[in-house]
N, C-alpha and C positions, 0 to 999 in steps of 0.2 A: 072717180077723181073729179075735183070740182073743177068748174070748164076754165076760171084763171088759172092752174096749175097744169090744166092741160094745154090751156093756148098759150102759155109760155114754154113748156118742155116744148111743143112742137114749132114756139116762134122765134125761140133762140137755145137753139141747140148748144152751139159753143159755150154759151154763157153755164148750160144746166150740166154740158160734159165738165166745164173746169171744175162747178161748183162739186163736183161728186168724186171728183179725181181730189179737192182739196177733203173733201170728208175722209175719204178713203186714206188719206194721207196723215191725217189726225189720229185716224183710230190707231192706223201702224207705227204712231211715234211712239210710243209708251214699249218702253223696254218691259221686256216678258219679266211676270212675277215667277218664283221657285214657286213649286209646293211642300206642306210641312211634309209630306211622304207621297209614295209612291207604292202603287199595288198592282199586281199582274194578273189578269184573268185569262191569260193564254201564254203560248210558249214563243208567238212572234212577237217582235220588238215593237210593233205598234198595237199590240195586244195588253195596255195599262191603265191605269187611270191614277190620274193625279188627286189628290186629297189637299184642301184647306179649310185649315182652323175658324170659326168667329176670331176676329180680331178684338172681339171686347172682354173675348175670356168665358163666354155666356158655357155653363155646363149641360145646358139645351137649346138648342136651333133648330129650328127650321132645315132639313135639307135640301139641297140644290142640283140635280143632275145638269152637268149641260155638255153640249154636244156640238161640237166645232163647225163653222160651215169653212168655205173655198170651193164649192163646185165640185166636191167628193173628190180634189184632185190632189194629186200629193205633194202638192206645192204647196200646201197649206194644213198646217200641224195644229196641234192644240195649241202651241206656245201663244200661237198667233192673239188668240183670244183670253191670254191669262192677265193682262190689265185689268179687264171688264168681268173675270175669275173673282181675282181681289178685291175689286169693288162691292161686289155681292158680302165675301167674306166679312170688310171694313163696313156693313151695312148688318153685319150681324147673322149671316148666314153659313151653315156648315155645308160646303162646297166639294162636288167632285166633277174633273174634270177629262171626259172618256174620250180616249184615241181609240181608232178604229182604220182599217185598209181603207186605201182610197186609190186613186190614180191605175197602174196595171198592176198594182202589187199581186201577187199569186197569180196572175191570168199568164202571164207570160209575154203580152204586148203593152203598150202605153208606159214603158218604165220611168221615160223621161219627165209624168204627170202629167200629160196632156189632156189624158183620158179619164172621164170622171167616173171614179168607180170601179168597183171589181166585182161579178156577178159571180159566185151569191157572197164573197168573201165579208164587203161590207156590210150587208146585213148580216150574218152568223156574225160579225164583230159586237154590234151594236145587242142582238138579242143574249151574247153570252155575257156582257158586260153589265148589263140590266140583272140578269138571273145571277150573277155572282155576284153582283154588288152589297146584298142585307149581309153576308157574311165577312166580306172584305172591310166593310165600313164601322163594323160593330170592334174591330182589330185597329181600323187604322185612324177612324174617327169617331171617338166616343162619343163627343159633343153631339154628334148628328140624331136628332130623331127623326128615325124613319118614316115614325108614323104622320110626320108632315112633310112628304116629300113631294116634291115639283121638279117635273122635270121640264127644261127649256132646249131652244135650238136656236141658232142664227143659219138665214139663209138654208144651205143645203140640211145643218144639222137640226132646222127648222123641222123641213120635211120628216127626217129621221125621229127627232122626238113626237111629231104627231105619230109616227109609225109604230114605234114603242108603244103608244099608251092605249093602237088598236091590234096588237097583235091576237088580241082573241076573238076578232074577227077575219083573220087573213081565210083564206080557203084550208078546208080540210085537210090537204096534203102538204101544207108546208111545214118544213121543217121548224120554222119559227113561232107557231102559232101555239099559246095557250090557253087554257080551258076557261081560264076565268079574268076577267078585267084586271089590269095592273093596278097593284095599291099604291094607286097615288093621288095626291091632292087635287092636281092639277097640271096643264100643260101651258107655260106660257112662249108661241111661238111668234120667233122675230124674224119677220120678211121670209117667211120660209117658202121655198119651190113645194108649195101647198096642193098642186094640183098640174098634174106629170101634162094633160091633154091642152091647158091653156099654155101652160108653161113652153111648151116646144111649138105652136104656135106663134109665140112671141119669141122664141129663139132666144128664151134666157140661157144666161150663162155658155154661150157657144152649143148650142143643143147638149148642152151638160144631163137630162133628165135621158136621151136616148140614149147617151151613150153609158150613162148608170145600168141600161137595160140590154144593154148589150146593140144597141145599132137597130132598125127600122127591121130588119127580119125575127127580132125576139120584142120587140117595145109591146107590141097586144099580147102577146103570151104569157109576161111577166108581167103586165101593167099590173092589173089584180094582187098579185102579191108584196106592191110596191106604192103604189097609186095610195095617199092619203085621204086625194078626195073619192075614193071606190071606196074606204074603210068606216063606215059610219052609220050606225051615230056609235060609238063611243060606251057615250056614259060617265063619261069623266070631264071636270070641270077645263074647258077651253077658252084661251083668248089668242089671238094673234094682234102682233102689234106692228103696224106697219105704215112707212112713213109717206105721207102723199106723193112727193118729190123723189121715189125711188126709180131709178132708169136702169136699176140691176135686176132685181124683183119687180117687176110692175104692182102696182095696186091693185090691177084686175085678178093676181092669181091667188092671193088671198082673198079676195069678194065673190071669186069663181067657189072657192072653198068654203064660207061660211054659207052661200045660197046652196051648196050641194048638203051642207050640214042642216038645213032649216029644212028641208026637201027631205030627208032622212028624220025629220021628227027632233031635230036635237038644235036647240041655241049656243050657237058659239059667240063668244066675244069678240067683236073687231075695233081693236082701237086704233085710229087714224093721226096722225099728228102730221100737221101743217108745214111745209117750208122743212121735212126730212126726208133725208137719201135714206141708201142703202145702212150706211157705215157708223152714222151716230150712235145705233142701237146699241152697240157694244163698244160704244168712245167713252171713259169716263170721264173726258173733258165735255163731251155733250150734254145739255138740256135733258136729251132722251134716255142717257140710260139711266136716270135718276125714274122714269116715267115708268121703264123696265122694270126696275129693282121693287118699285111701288104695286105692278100689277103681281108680282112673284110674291111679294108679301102677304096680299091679299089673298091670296090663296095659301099662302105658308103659315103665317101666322095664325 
């Protein structure tokens, strides 16, 4: 972080809390977009994924995975993120948009969403939604060619879509891991909780990355099958795009993530943008996610 954006977050605090309480505010004004249809890849109700058309009619696009953040908690749905859905769409891309357990869904504790995550719930959510989706999308969104697909994440579903594109790295025994790199173009990840050991460190999101892992007696046992920056290199084309001025996501856990990626032999992309929070990334009244839409193309198109 350059040292004015650090010596103002640390020299006026109020000033940088309101400014991110008004982003955050921005992004949540945009009433939720419908999608043209809906598809299920499991038999719970947060087991769907929403589908959107190009809005310019295009008979081939580009397509778009993306994957919700809020801290894996279940106070926070996909809807939340169908503004910045649509924008993609009205930018010409064929769009899906994957729910998945969050909060204590299936564990039996944190019902209220307190708790971020459900161990191993959310991940089986996310790997069987991936693995069913060439079949679901070819049914429910023609438009879409697969063979340019990009998948994205905000925030927590940052994390998740890095995680996605290394599951054929995970260890041996996990249930989610396969044989061969996922086909996709590329990963474009926004402010993502990129790296579980800086992340809790900094006490993002309320220790949201421990408690994905089930709490400080499972966080090492499970790191390895979760941990983004332990999965690398990849081999698939990466950027993370993250704003200087974020005091949700810090700077450094994305920096921590691309120096563990260069370390592993693989260049990922870190694009930085000046005078941005957490929240713009996915505001379509912001600067930035036109910056978004730009780096997803570049890989889609």
């Amino acid at each position: 972080m350059p040292e004015d954006d650090a010596a103002r977050i640390a020299a006026e605090p109020d000033a940088v809390a309101a400014r991110a309480a008004a982003e955050e505010q921005s992004a949540f004004s945009h009433p939720p977009v419908d999608p043209d249809t809906t598809a299920a890849y499991g038999d719970h109700p947060d087991q769907v994924i929403d589908f959107y058309a190009p809005r310019g009619g295009e008979e081939s696009a580009p397509f778009v995975v993306v994957l919700h953040g809020g801290a894996w908690r279940a106070a926070y749905d996909r809807r939340h993120i169908t503004p910045f859905v649509d924008f993609l769409a009205r930018r010409g891309f064929a769009v899906a948009n994957v729910e998945y357990r969050r909060g204590g869904a299936g564990s039996g504790e944190g019902d209220d969403g307190s708790v971020a995550g459900c161990w191993p719930d959310t991940f089986d959510d996310v790997a069987a939604a991936l693995d069913a989706l060439p079949g679901l999308v070819r049914e429910a969104l023609p438009q879409a060619d697969a063979r340019r697909t990009v998948i994205t994440g905000h925030s927590a579903g940052g994390q998740l879509a890095l995680w996605a594109a290394a599951r054929h790295l995970l260890p041996a025994d996990a249930p989610w891991r396969t044989e061969r790199p996922a086909p996709l173009r590329g990963v474009v990840a926004l402010a993502p909780i990129a790296d579980f050991a800086v992340a809790e460190k900094l006490d993002v999101c309320a220790g949201a990355a421990l408690q994905l892992l089930g709490g400080e007696g499972k966080f090492a046992e499970r790191q390895p099958y979760a941990d983004p920056a332990l999965l690398l290199p990849t081999g698939i084309a990466t950027t993370l795009v993250q704003g200087r001025a974020d005091v949700v996501v810090p700077q450094a856990v994305a920096e921590s993530y691309a120096d563990a990626a260069a370390k592993a032999g693989e260049v990922v992309g870190l694009t930085l943008l000046d005078d941005v929070g957490h929240f713009p990334l996915i505001d379509p009244a912001a600067d930035a996610c036109a910056v978004v839409a730009e780096e997803i193309a570049q890989l889609g198109w």
